[in-house]
C-alpha positions as CSV (number, residue, x, y, z in Angstrom):
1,X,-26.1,-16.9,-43.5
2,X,-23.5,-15.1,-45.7
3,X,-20.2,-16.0,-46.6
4,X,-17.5,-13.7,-46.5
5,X,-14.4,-14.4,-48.8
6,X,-11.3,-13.9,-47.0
7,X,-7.3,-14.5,-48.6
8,X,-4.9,-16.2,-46.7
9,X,-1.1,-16.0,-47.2
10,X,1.1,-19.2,-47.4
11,X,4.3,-20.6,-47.5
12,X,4.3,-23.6,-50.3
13,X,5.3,-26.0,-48.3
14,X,2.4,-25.6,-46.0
15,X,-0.1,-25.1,-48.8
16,X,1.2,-28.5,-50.7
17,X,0.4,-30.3,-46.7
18,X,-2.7,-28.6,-46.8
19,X,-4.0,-29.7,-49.9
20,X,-2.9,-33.4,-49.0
21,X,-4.9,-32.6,-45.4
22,X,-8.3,-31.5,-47.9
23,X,-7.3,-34.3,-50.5
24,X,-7.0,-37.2,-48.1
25,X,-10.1,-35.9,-45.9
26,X,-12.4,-35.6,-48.9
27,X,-13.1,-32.1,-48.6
28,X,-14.8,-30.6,-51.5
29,X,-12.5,-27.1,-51.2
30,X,-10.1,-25.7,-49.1
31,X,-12.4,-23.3,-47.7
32,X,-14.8,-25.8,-46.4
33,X,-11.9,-27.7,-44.5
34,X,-10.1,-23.8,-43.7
35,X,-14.1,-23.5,-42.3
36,X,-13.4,-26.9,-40.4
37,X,-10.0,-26.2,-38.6
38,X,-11.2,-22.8,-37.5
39,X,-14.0,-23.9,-35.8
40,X,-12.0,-26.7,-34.4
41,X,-9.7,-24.2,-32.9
42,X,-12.3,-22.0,-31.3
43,X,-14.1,-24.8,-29.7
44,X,-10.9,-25.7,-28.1
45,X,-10.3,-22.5,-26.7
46,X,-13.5,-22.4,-25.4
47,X,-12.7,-25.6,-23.6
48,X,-10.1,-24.3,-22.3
49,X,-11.5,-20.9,-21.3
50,X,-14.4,-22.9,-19.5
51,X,-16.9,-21.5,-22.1
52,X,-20.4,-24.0,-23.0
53,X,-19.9,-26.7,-25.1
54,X,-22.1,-30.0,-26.1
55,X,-20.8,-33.5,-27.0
56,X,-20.1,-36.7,-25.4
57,X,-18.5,-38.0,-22.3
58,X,-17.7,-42.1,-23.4
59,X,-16.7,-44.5,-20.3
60,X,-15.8,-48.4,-20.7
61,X,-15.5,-49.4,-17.4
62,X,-15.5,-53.5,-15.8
63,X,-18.8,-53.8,-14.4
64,X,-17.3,-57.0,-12.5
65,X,-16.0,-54.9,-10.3
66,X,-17.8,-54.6,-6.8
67,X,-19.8,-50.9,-6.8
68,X,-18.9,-49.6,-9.5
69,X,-21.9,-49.5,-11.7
70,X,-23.6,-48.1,-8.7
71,X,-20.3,-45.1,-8.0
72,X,-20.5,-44.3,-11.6
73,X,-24.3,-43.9,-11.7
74,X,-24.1,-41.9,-7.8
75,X,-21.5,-39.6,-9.6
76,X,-23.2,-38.7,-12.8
77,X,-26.3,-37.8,-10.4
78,X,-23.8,-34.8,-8.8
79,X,-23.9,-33.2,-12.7
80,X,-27.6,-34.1,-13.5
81,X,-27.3,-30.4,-15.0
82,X,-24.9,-31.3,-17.8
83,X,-25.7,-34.6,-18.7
84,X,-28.2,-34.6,-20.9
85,X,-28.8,-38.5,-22.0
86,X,-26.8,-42.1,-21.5
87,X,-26.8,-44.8,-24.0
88,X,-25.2,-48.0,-22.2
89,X,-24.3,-51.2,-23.7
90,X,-22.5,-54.4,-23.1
91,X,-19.2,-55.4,-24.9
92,X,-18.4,-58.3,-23.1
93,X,-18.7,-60.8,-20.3
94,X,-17.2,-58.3,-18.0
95,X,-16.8,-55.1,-19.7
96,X,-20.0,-52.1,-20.4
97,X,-19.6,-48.9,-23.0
98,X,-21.6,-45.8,-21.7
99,X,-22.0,-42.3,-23.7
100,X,-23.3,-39.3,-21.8
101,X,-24.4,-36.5,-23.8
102,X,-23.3,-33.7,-22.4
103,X,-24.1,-29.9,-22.1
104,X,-22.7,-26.9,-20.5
105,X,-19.8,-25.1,-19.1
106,X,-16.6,-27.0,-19.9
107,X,-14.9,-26.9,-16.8
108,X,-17.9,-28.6,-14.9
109,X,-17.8,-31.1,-17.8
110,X,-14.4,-31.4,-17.3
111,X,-14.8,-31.8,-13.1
112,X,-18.1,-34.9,-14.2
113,X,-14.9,-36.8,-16.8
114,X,-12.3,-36.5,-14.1
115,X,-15.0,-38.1,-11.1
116,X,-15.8,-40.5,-13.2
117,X,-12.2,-41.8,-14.4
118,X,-11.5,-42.4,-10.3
119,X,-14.2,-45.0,-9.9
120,X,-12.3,-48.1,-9.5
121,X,-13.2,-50.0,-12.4
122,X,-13.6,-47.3,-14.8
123,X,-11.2,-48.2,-17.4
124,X,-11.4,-44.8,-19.4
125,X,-13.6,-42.1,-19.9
126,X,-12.7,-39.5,-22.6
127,X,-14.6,-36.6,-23.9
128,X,-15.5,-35.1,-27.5
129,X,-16.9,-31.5,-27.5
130,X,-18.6,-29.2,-30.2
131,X,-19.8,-26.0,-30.0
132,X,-23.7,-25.9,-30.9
133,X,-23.4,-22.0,-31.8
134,X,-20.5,-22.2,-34.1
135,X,-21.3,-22.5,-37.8
């Protein structure tokens, strides 16, 4: 792929934070963490404009409680469409960690994250999301 130079314009202050930003993240110039925070961006509009993303859908939820391995698993069986894998594991006595990888239009993404947060027991369930087409 080509790389097209660009300039960018700014103020000093916000270059010196910038440079502390690529410093403390160990980029290796401030194009490649520039290249970083725009792709950031547009994946986050995507979200939000209900465009397709990938990533990962993580739930800890008590398993102690009465149903609710079986509500979570009747749920993610609604979206069988988006998710595209589950790792599960056990962090305790009473407490399980499940990742769903995830594919697809945002806002159904969105609809599987907010379902599944409602099961009594569910402690959290938060989502990370990339962009497979973005480079």
């Amino acid at each position: 792929m080509t790389v097209e130079r660009i300039g960018v314009s700014l103020e000093g202050p916000l270059l010196e934070e910038f440079d502390r930003l690529v410093a403390s993240q160990g980029y290796s110039s401030r194009s490649e963490a520039l290249r970083d925070l725009i792709r950031n961006a547009l994946i986050r509009k995507r979200w939000e404009s209900g465009g397709k993303v990938v990533g990962t859908l993580t739930i800890v939820y008590r398993h102690d409680v009465g149903g609710v391995t079986h509500r979570i698993l009747h749920r993610q069986h609604d979206f069988l469409g988006s998710i595209r894998a589950t790792a599960h594991t056990h962090l305790n006595e009473e407490t399980c960690l499940e990742v769903l990888i995830v594919d697809g239009d945002a806002r159904r993404i969105s609809e599987l994250a907010d379902r599944l947060r409602t099961v009594k027991g569910v402690l959290s369930a938060e989502i990370v999301v990339g962009s497979p087409d973005l480079r």
